[in-house]
C-alpha positions as CSV (number, residue, x, y, z in Angstrom):
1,X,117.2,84.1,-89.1
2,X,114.6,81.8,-87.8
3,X,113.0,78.6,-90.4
4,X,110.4,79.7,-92.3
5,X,106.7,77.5,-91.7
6,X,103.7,77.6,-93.7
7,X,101.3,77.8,-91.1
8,X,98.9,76.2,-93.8
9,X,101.0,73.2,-93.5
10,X,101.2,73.3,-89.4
11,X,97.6,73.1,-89.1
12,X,96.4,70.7,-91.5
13,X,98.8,68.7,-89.5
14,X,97.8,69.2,-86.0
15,X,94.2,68.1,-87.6
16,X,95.8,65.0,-88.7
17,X,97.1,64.7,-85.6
18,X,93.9,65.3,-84.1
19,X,91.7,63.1,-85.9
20,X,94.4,60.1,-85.6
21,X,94.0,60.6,-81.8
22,X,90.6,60.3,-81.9
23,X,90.0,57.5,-84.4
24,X,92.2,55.6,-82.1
25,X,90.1,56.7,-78.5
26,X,87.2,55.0,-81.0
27,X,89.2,52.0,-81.7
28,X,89.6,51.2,-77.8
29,X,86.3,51.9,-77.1
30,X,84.3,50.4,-80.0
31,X,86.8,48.0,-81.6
32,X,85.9,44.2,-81.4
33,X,88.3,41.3,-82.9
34,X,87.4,38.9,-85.7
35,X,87.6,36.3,-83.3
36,X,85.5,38.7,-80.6
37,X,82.6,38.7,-83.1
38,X,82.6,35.6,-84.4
39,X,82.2,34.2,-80.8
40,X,79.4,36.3,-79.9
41,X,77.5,35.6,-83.0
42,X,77.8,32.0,-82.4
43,X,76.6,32.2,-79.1
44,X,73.5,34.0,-80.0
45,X,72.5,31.5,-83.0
46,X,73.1,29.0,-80.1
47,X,70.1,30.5,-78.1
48,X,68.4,31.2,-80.9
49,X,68.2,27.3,-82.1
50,X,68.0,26.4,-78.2
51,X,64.9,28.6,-78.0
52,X,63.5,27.3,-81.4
53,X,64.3,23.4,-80.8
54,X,61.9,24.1,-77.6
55,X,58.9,25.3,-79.3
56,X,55.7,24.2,-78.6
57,X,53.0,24.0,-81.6
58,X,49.7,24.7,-80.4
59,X,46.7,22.0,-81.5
60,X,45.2,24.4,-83.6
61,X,47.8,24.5,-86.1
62,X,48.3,21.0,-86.1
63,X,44.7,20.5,-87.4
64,X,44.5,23.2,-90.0
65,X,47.4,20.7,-91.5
């Protein structure tokens, strides 16, 4: 006589199975590191205060002061 399986059991686990699989394909494709996104965040405050530590005023504004 063969093992009995609850087929209820079998396919809740091939769905765990399933979504693990694909949470992981998201993890490669979308995952960054701490370190990943703390770099790129620094760099674009860089350019951000490079681009603000160039700004011109314009006269107008200066003599509404």
């Amino acid at each position: 006589m063969g093992e009995i399986i609850n087929l209820r059991q079998v396919r809740k686990q091939k769905a765990r199975t399933e979504k693990e699989r694909l949470a992981s394909e998201n993890r490669v494709l979308h995952g960054r590191s701490k370190a990943e996104k703390a770099r790129d965040r620094l760099t674009s405050e860089r350019a951000e205060n490079f681009v603000a530590g160039h700004h011109r005023e314009r006269s107008e504004d200066k003599d509404k002061s």
